[in-house]
C-alpha positions, 0 to 999 in steps of 0.5 A, a space after each residue: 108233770 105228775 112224775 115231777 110233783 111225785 119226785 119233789 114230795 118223795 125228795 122231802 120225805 126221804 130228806 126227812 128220813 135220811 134216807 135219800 141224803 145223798 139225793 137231797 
């Protein structure tokens, strides 16, 4: 489950940097 609560605040940051657009 650590992997999954790690996975949703890296997806929030890069959202934020735009980083990860496509992700997001």
């Amino acid at each position: 489950m650590e992997v999954s609560n790690t996975h949703s605040a890296k997806g929030a940051s890069d959202r934020n940097s735009g980083s990860s657009g496509n992700k997001g």
